[in-house]
C-alpha positions in Angstrom: -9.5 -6.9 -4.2 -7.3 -7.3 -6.8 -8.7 -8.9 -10.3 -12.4 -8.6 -8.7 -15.2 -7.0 -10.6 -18.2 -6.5 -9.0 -21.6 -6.4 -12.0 -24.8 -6.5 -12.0 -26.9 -9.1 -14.1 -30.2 -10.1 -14.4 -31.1 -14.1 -14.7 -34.0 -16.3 -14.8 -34.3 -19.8 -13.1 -36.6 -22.2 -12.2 -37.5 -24.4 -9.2 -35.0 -27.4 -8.9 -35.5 -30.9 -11.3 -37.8 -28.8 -13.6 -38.6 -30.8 -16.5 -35.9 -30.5 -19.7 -38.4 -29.8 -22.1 -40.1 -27.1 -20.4 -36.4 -25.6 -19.4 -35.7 -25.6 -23.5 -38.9 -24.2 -24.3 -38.6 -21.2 -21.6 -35.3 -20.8 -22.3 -36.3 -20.8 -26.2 -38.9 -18.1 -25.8 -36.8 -16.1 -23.3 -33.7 -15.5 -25.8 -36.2 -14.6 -28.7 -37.5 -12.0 -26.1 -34.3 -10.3 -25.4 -33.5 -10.7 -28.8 -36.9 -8.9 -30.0 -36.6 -5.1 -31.2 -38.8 -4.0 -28.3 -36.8 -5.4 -25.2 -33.0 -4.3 -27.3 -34.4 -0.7 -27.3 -35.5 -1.2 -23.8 -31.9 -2.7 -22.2 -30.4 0.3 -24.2 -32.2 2.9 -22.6 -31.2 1.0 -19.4 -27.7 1.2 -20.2 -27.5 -2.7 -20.4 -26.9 -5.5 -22.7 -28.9 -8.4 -23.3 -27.1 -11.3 -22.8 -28.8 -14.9 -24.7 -27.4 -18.5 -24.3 -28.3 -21.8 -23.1 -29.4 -22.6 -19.6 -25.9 -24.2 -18.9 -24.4 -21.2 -19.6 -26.2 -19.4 -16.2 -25.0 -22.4 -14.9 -21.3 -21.7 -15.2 -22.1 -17.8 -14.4 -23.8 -18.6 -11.1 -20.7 -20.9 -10.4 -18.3 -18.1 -11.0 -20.5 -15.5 -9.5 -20.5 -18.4 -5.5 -17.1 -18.7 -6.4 -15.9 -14.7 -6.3 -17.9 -14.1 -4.2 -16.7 -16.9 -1.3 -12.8 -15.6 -2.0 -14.4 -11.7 -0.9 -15.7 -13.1 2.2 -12.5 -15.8 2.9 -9.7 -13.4 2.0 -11.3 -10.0 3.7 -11.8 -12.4 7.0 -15.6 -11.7 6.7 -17.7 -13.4 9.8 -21.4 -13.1 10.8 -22.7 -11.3 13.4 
């Protein structure tokens, strides 16, 4: 398909109407994680990149990702069996 690009990432979520302040805290630890000199070393020998942000940012990502991924199946005629 033209202007598709098919990747493969890596996120973390919680059950649905998790509390704020818990999502901040996880969401706190989880970027100083990635961000530690341990798990960089370990997503560069995995050939990947650490991506950090706020939880609304997964938001949008999982948005775009329903959203490409509903155009494959409308466009290429896709039914189930």
């Amino acid at each position: 398909m033209k202007d598709f690009t098919v990747e493969t990432w890596w996120g973390i979520v919680g059950p649905a109407q998790l509390p704020a302040d818990i999502v901040a805290k996880l969401n706190t630890a989880i970027n100083a994680s990635a961000q530690s000199p341990e798990m960089k070393k370990r997503f560069v020998d995995e050939g990947a990149d650490a991506f950090v942000g706020k939880p609304e940012d997964l938001g949008a990502q999982l948005t775009r990702e329903l959203e490409g991924w509903k155009r494959v199946v409308r466009e290429g005629g896709l039914k189930i069996d």
